[in-house]
TORKOL-4160 file (C-alpha; in steps of 0.2 Angstrom, whole numbers, padded with zeros to 4 digits, m for minus):
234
<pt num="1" X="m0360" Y="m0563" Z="1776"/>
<pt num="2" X="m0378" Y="m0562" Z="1785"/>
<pt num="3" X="m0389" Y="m0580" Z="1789"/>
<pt num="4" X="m0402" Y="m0581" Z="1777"/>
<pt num="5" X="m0419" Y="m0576" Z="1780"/>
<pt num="6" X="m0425" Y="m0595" Z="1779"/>
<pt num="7" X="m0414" Y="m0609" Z="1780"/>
<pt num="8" X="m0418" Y="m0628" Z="1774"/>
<pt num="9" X="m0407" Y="m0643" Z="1776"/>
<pt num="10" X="m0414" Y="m0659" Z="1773"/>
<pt num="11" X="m0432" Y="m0657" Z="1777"/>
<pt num="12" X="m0443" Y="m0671" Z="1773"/>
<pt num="13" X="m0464" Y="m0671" Z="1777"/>
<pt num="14" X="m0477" Y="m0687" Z="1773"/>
<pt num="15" X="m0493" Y="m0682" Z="1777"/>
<pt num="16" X="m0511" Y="m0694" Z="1781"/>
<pt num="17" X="m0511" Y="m0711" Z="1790"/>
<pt num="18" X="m0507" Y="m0728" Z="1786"/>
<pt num="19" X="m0508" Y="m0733" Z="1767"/>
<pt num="20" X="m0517" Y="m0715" Z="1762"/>
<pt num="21" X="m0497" Y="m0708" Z="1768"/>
<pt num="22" X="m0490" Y="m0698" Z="1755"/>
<pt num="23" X="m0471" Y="m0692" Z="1754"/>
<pt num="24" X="m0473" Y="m0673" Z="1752"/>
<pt num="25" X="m0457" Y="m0665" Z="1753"/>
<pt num="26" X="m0443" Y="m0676" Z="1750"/>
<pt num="27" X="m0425" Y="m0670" Z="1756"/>
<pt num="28" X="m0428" Y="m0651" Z="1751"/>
<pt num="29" X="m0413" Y="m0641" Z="1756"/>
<pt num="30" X="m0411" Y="m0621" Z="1751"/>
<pt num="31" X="m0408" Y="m0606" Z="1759"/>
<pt num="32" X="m0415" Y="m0588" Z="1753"/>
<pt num="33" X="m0406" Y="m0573" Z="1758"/>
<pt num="34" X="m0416" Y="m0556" Z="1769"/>
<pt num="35" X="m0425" Y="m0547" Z="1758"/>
<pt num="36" X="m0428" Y="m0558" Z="1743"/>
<pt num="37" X="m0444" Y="m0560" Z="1733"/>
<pt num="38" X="m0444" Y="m0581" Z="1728"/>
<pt num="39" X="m0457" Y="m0590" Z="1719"/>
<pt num="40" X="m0462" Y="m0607" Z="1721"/>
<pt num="41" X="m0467" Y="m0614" Z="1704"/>
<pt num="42" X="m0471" Y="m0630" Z="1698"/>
<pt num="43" X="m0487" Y="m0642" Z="1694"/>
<pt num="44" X="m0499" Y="m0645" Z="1704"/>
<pt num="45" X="m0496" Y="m0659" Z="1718"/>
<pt num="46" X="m0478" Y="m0655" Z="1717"/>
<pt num="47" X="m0476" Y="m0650" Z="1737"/>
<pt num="48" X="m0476" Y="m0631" Z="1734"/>
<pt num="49" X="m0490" Y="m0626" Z="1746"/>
<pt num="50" X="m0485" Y="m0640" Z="1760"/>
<pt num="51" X="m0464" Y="m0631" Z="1758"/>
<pt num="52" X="m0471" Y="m0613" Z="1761"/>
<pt num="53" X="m0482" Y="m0620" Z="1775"/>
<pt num="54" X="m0468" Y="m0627" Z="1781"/>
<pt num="55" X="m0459" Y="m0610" Z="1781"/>
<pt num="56" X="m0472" Y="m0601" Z="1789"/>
<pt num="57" X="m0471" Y="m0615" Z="1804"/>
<pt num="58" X="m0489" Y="m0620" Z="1799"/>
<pt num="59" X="m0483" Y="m0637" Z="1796"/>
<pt num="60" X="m0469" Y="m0648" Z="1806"/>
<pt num="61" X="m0458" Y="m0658" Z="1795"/>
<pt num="62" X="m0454" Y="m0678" Z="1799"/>
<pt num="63" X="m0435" Y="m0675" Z="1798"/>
<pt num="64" X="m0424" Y="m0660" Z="1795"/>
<pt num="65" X="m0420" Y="m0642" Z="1800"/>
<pt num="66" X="m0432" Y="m0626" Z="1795"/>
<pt num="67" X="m0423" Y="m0611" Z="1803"/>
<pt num="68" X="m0433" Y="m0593" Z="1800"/>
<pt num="69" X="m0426" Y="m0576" Z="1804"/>
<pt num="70" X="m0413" Y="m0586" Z="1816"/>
<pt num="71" X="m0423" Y="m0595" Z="1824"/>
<pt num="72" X="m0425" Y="m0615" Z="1822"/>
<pt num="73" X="m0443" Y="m0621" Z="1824"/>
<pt num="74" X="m0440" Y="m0636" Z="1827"/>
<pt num="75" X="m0433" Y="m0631" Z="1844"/>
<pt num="76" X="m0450" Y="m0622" Z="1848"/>
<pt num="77" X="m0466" Y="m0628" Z="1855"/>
<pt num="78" X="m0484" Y="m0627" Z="1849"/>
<pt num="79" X="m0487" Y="m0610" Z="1861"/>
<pt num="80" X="m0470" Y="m0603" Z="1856"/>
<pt num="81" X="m0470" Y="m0607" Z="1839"/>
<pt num="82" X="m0486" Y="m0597" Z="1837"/>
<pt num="83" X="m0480" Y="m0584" Z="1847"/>
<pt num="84" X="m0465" Y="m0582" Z="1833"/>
<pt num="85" X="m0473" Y="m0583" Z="1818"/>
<pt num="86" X="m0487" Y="m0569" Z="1824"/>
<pt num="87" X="m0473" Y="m0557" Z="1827"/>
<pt num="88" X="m0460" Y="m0561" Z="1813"/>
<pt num="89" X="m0471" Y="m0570" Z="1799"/>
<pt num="90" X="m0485" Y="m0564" Z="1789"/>
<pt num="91" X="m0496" Y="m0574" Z="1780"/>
<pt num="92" X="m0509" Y="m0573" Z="1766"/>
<pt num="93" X="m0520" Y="m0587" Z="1761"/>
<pt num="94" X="m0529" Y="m0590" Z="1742"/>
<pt num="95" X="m0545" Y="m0588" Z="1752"/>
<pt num="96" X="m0544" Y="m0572" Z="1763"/>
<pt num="97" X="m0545" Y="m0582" Z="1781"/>
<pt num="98" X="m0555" Y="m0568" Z="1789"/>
<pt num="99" X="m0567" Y="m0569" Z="1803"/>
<pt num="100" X="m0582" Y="m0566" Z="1797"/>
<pt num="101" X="m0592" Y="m0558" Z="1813"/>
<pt num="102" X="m0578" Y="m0546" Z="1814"/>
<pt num="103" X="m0575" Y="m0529" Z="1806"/>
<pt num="104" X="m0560" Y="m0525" Z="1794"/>
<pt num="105" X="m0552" Y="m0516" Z="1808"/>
<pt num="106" X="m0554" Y="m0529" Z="1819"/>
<pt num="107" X="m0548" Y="m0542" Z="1810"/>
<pt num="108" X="m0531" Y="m0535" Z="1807"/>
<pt num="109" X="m0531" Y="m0529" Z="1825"/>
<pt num="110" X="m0531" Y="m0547" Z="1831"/>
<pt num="111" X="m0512" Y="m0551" Z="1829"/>
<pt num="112" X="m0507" Y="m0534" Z="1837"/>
<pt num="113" X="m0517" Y="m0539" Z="1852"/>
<pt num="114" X="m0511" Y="m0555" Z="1850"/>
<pt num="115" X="m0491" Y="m0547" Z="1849"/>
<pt num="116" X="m0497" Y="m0537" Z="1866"/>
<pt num="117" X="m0497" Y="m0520" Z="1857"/>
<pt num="118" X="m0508" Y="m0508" Z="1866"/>
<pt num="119" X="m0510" Y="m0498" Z="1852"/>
<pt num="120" X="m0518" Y="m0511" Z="1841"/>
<pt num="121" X="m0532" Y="m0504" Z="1833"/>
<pt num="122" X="m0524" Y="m0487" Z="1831"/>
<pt num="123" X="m0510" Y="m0498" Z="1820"/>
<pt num="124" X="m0525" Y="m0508" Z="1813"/>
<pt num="125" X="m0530" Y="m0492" Z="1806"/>
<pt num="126" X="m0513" Y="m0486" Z="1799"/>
<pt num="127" X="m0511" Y="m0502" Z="1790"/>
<pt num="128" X="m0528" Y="m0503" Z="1780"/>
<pt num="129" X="m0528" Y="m0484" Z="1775"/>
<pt num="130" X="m0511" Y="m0489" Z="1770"/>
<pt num="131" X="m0521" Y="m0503" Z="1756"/>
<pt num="132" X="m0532" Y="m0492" Z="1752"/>
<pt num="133" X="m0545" Y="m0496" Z="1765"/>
<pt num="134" X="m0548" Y="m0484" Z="1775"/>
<pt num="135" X="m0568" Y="m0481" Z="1771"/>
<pt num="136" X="m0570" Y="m0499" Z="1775"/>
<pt num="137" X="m0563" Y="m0501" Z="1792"/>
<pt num="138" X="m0581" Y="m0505" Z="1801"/>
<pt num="139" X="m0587" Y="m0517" Z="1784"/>
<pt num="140" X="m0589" Y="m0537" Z="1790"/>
<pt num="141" X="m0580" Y="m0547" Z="1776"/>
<pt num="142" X="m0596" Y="m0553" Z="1769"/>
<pt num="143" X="m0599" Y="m0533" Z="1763"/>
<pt num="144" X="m0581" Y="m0532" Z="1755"/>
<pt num="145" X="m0576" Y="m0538" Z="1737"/>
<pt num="146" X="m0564" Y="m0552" Z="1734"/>
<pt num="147" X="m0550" Y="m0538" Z="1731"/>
<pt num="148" X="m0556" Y="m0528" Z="1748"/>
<pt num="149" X="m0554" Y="m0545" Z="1757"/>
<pt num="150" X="m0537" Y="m0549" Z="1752"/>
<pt num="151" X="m0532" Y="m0530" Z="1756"/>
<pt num="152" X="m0538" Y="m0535" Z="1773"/>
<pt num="153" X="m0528" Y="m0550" Z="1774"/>
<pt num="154" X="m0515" Y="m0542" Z="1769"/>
<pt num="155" X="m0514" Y="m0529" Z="1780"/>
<pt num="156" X="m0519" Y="m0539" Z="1794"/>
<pt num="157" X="m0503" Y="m0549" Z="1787"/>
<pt num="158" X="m0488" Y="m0534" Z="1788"/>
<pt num="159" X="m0497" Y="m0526" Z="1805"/>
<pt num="160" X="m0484" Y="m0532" Z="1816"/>
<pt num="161" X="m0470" Y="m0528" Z="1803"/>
<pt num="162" X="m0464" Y="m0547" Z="1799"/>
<pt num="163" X="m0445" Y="m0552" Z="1792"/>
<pt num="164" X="m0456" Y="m0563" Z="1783"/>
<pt num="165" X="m0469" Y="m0562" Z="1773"/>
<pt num="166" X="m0478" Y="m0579" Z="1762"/>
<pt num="167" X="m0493" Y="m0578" Z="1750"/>
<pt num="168" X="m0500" Y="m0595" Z="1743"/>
<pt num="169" X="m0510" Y="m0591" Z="1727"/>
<pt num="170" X="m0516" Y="m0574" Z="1734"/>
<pt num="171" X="m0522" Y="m0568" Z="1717"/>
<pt num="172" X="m0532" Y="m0585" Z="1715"/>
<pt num="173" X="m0548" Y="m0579" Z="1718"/>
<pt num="174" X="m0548" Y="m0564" Z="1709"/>
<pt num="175" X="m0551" Y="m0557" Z="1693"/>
<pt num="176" X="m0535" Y="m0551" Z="1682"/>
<pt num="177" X="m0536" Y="m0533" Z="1686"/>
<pt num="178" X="m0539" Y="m0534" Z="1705"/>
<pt num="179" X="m0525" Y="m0548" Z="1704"/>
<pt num="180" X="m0513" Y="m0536" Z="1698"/>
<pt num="181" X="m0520" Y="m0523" Z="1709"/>
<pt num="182" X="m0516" Y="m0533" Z="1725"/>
<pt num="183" X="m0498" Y="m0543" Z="1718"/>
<pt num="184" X="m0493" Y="m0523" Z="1714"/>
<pt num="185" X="m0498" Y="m0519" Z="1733"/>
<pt num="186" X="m0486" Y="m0535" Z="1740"/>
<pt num="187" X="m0472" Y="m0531" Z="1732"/>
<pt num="188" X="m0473" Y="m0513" Z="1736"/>
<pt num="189" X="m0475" Y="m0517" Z="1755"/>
<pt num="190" X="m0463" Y="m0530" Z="1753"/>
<pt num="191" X="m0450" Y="m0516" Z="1747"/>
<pt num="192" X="m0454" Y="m0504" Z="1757"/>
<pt num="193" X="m0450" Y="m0513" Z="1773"/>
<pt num="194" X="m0437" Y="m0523" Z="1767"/>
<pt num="195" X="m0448" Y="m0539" Z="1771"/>
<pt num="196" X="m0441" Y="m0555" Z="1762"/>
<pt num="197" X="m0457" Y="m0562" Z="1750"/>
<pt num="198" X="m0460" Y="m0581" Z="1747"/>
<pt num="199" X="m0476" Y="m0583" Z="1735"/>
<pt num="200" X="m0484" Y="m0600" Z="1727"/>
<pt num="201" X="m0491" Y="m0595" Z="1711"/>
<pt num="202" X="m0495" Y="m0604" Z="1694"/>
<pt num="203" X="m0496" Y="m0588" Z="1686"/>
<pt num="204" X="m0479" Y="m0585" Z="1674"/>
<pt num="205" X="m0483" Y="m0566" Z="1676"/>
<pt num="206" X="m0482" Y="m0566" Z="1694"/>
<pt num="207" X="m0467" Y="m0578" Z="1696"/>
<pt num="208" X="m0455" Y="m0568" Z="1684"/>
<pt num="209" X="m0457" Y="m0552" Z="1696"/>
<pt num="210" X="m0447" Y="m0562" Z="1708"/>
<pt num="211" X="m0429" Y="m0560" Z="1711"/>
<pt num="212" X="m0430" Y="m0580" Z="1710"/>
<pt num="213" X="m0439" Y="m0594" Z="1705"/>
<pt num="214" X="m0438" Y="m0613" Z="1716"/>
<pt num="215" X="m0448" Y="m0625" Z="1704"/>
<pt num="216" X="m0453" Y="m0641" Z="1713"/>
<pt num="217" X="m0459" Y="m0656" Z="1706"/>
<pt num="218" X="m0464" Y="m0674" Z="1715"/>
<pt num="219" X="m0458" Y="m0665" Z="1734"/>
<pt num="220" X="m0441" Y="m0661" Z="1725"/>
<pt num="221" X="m0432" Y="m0646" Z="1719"/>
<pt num="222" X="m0427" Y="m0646" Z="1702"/>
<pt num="223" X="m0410" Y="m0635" Z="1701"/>
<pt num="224" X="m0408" Y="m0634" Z="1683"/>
<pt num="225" X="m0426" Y="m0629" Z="1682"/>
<pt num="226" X="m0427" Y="m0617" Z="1695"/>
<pt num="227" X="m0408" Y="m0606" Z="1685"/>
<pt num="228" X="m0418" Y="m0607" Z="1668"/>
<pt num="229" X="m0434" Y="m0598" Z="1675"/>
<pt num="230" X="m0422" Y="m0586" Z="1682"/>
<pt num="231" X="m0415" Y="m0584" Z="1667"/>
<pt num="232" X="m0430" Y="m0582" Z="1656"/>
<pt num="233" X="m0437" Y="m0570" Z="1670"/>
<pt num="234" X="m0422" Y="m0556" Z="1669"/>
């Protein structure tokens, strides 16, 4: 049997200082299996965002173990940590996260440059024909729609062909149809190079195209929950 894709035992995470402290994530232990598609569901404030930041290595937990792709990140420091989750995590944000005195082309050259691949802007290229971008590759983010931006970030975010790949509320600044357009595209990229997908989303729709759907609530899982949205999905 294969090590999952990412593995949590007992991770726990406060964030802010003195009496604005607040307990986040509170003794959250799962594991998801290569090549999965999970939702994280749940109301708003119940830890969802802080457990797939977590994941990506974007946040440290106070206690516990986060292990990604085989690797445990607690064991890695600040230089190395970025250097593992350019090359084997890709991430897309709610709110595109583009650089905006930088082309299309260059912003999803940057972690293949980053990565050392001298063929980085030839790759760059590849990847935003691939979303449908390829008569935007010289635009500045400020000359692309909501839906061209995200394509960006997403193709930025599968460049350097990541095991992993998270989305936080990646159709939350778009209309319905260009939503659908850009959840269509993850799933097919996701499926096509056998990444495994973690998404936060408060959109029922989006959720029940997983294979599988965590629902937190107060920094906990709630197991019963999380097997009856399963069920209600298939």
């Amino acid at each position: 049997m294969s090590a999952p894709a990412i593995s949590l035992r007992n991770v726990d995470l406060s964030l802010g200082r003195g009496a604005a402290r607040v307990h986040i994530l509170k003794g959250i232990s799962l594991d998801i299996p290569k090549g999965e598609a999970v939702g994280l569901v749940g109301p708003s404030g119940s830890g969802k965002s802080t457990l797939l930041m977590t994941m990506a290595g974007l946040e440290r937990p106070d206690s516990g173990a986060v292990v990604v792709d085989g690797q445990d990140l607690g064991l890695l420091n600040e230089d190395r940590l970025a250097q593992f989750r350019g090359a084997r995590i890709g991430i897309v944000f709610q709110s595109f996260h583009l650089i905006p005195t930088m082309t299309a082309l260059e912003n999803v050259a940057i972690p293949l440059e980053l990565a050392g691949k001298g063929d980085a802007f030839d790759r760059a290229s590849a990847e935003l024909r691939l979303v449908g971008l390829g008569d935007r590759l010289g635009h500045y983010p400020s000359q692309l729609s909501g839906g061209e931006q995200q394509r960006v970030a997403l193709a930025r975010a599968i460049a350097t062909d990541p095991a992993i790949l998270v989305a936080d509320e990646p159709t939350g600044n778009l209309d319905e149809t260009t939503g659908r357009s850009i959840v269509d595209l993850i799933f097919a990229l996701k499926n096509e190079r056998g990444a495994t997908l973690v998404l936060v989303t408060h959109d029922p729709g989006l959720a029940a195209r997983c294979d599988r759907q965590i629902r937190l609530r107060s920094g906990l899982v709630e197991v019963r929950g999380a097997d009856v949205a399963l069920e209600a999905a298939r």
